[in-house]
C-alpha positions, 0 to 999 in steps of 0.5 A: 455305815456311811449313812449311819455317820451322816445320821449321826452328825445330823443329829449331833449339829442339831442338838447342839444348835438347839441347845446353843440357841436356847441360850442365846435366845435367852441372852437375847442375842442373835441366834445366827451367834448361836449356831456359829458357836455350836459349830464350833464347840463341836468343830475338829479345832475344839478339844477333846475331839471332834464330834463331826465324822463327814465334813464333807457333807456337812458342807455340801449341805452348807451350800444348799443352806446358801441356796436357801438364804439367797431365795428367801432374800429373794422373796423379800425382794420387791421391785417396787419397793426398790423403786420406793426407796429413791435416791438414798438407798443408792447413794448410801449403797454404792458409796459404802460399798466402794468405800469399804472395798477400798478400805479393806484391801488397803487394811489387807495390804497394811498387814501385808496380806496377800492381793486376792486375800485384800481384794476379798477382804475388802468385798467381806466388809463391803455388804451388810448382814439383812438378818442381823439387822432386821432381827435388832430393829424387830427387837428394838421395835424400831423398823416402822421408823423412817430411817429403819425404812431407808436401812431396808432400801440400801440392804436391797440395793446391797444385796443386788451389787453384792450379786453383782461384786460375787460375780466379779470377784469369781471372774477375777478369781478365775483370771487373775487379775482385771481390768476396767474393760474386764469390769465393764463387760462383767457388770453390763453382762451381768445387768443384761442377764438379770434384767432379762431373766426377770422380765421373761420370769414374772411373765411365766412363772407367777403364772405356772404358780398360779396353775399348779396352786389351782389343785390345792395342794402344798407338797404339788407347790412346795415340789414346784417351787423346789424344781423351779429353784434348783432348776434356774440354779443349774441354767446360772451355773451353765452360764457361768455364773454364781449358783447364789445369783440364781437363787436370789433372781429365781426368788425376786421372780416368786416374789411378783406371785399370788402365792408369795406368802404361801411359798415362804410359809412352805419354804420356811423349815426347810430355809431354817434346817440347811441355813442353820448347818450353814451357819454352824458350817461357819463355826466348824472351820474356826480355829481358835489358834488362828484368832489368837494368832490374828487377834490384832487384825480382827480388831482393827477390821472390826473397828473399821467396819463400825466407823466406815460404814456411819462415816460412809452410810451416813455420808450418802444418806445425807448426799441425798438429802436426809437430815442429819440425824436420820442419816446418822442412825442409817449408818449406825444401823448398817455398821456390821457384816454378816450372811452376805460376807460369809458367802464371799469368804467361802467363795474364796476357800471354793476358789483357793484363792485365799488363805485359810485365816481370812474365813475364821477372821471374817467370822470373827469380825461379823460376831464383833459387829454384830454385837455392837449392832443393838447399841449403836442403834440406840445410842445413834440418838445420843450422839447426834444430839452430842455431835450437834453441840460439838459441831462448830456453827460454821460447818452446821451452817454449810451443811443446812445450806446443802440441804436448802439447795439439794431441795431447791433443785428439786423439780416441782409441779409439772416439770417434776411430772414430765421428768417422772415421764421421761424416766418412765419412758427411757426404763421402757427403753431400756428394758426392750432393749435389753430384752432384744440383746438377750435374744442375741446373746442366746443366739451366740450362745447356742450357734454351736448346737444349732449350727450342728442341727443346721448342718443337715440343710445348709453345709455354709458356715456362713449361711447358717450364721445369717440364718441365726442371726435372721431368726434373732432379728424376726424374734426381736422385731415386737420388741424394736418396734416398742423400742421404736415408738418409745423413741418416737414419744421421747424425741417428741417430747423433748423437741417440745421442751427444747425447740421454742416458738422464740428460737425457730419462730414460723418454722417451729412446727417443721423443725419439731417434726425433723427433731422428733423423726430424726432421733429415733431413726438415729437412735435405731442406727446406734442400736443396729450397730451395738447389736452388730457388734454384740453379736460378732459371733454369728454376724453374716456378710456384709452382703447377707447382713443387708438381705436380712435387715431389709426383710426385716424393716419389709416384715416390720412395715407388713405386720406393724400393728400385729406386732404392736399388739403382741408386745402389747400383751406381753406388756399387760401380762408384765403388768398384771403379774406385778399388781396382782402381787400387791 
């Protein structure tokens, strides 16, 4: 009986929706509307009955249809594209973030919403909706412009700080209440794990892709890319993080694989099935008492949506150097809430942590702005034109001057080229680094299973730590010693630019030489502690602590070339892994 049930909502959710969308279609509305409506037309809160039987279900599937959004989000992501985008991209991202979580939990607080219902309603306003977006501008026939280009870059950079803000707000779910320690550990865990998971993931999965592809068959892809999914899904969820999360970085890392357009084209029906019971999950748990009931918040919020996110988009569009019309009609074009923001608003049912109206009120802020989203866009020519004239000349005058100097400041020629070498350099950096403290983080992670393994040799607690946290060290040595090298190149390069004939004179080459072998042996010091202290969990004696680091500076000396060229091939593999995807 069960199954015949479950049938039959299927069957019900997916006439409904046809039917509903058909008509949106022809309305030329956003069809994600149109599911929502569907859900609710047959939702418990719509009379004469309700035409569901198994909610239950209903929403477990409505989980798989989140899964699915965030992995083909995923696919879409580029890390060269997010390189392309430049500065505007973060500026316009972090400043409208901040700006819109502060402004909805002081909104929150105005109604006297309760603290968690605030801080979730502030993060709901915070992110813009990719598919309402990219849909107006494809209608508009508007996404090969420039400012369309720039919307795209701040929507991939929003939808990585969303991944991050998800991750935040379930730990303050969780505890119930935060600190900037609390943040700080929070966002740098998470940044090392994505950074991790994404280096080691091109390396490997593009290249299992490309084996299984070898046999020629779409359901031997399709099941691989499903096991791979729901397979790194499980792993984020052991690590106690979001379950979306996976789904996003497991599609990032897809992304860099020959097959992309082969696996979205495989995984596109079944994206469309569960993000439709998704969507129309959404419209089940609308109660039309409650938008009645909230009717004056809903449209408070939704106002301030539209014109938080023009004043604070076109604020860091601007800040970054765009003119002013561009940077108007990035953020009339971002001035809207979506996907994303019900993906929090159902985090906090999942957690209860907020209350049962804050879910129908993001819903019904999303359908508003949405709405608006078409003619904002169009009329952000206009009004730029109108704002212009109504500008007095004084503050156009500032404004110009700002550009002129944001430009003048740039640097040109080869200054522009060194600089572009030292971030390339430091990125370097940064990703062994990480790499090394992921090596770590795994040690402590599994000290207890691999103590009870241990055990049958060494019965010392203290032994088996220094034995784990050797083997951590032996492990990362191919990633120190690039770390080292890139150190070594930047120290030299920045004793070049810094140390003049005319400051040192005679002594100028002696006093390069001290500055370009001093700061990598200083820098390697600091890294030495930073790793002691990240793993405090399985850190040996003093005593032990010494042994250890001088068999590994000994193994280092010895197989110093050896190690060079296996880090060297990881390198390469990284590197043709991301050209193979162009």
């Amino acid at each position: 009986m069960h199954a015949i049930s479950f049938i039959q909502d299927l069957a019900v959710i997916m006439l409904i929706a046809g039917i509903v969308t058909i008509l949106f279609h022809r309305l030329k509305q956003p069809v994600v509307l149109g599911y929502i409506v569907a859900g609710f037309i047959i939702g418990p809160h719509t009379p004469p009955f309700s035409l569901i039987h198994d909610e239950q279900t209903i929403r477990t599937l409505a989980e798989l249809g989140v899964i699915f959004l965030m992995f083909c989000l995923g696919l879409e992501f580029s890390l060269r594209k997010l390189f392309k985008v430049g500065a505007t991209a973060f500026i316009a991202a972090f400043l409208e973030i901040v700006l819109m979580i502060w402004l909805g939990y002081e909104i929150g607080r105005w109604f006297d919403w309760g603290t968690m219902d605030s801080l979730f309603l502030g993060a709901i306003l915070a992110i813009s909706s990719t598919t309402i977006i990219v849909k107006a501008l494809n209608d508009l026939k508007l996404k090969d412009q420039r400012f369309a280009q720039l919307i795209f870059g701040v929507l991939i950079v929003e939808d990585i700080l969303g991944i991050g803000l998800i991750a935040l707000l379930s730990g303050i779910a969780v505890s119930g209440s935060v600190s900037s320690s609390d943040v700080a550990a929070t966002v740098g865990k998470l940044s090392l794990f994505m950074i991790v998971a994404l280096v080691i993931g091109i390396v490997l999965v593009p290249r299992l892709l490309a084996y299984v592809a070898r046999f020629k068959s779409d359901e031997m892809l399709l099941v691989t890319v499903l096991g791979l999914c729901f397979g790194f899904c499980l792993l984020v969820v052991k690590l106690e993080y979001s379950m979306v999360l996976g789904a996003f970085l497991i599609g990032a890392i897809m992304a860099e694989a020959r097959q992309l357009h082969q696996i979205e084209k495989l995984v596109a029906p079944i994206r469309d099935l569960f993000s439709a019971i998704f969507f129309v999950a959404i419209g089940l748990m609308i109660d039309p008492g409650v938008l009645v009931d909230y009717a004056w918040p809903i449209a408070v919020i939704s106002v301030a949506v539209i014109v938080g996110k023009v004043v604070s988009c076109g604020l860091g569009a601007f800040m970054a150097g765009n003119d002013g019309r561009t940077s108007l009609r990035v953020g009339m074009g971002l001035s809207q809430i979506g996907e994303f923001s019900f993906i929090i608003a159902a985090l906090g049912v999942s957690l209860q942590v907020t209350s049962s109206f804050l879910y129908p009120v993001a819903v019904a802020v999303s359908v508003l702005t949405t709405l608006t989203t078409p003619y904002l866009i169009r009329a952000a020519d206009p009004f730029s034109l109108l704002l212009a004239r109504w500008m007095p000349h004084r503050v156009a005058r500032v404004l110009m001057m700002y550009g002129e100097w944001l430009r003048s400041i740039q640097p040109q020629g080869e200054s522009a080229a060194l600089a572009a070498m030292i971030r390339r350099i430091l990125l370097q950096i940064l990703i062994n680094l990480a790499l090394v403290a992921g090596v770590f983080f795994c040690g402590a992670y599994f000290v207890e299973g691999l103590s009870r393994y241990l055990h049958l040799w060494i019965g010392d607690l203290g032994s088996q730590k220094a034995v784990i946290w050797g083997a951590a060290l032996m492990v990362s040595l191919p990633f120190l010693v690039a770390a080292y090298r890139k150190l070594k190149a930047l120290s030299m390069l920045l004793a070049e630019m810094s140390v003049t004939p005319e400051q040192a004179g005679r002594h100028t080459r002696r006093v390069r030489r001290v500055v370009a072998e001093v700061i990598p042996l200083l820098s390697l010091l600091v890294i030495f502690l930073l790793l002691s202290a990240l793993s405090a969990s399985i850190l040996p004696t003093v005593e032990l602590l010494v042994v250890i680091t001088l068999s590994a500076v000994a193994v280092a000396a010895l197989l110093w070339r050896w190690l060079i060229r296996v880090h060297t091939r990881m390198q390469l593999a990284l590197i043709e892994t991301l050209q193979a995807s162009d």
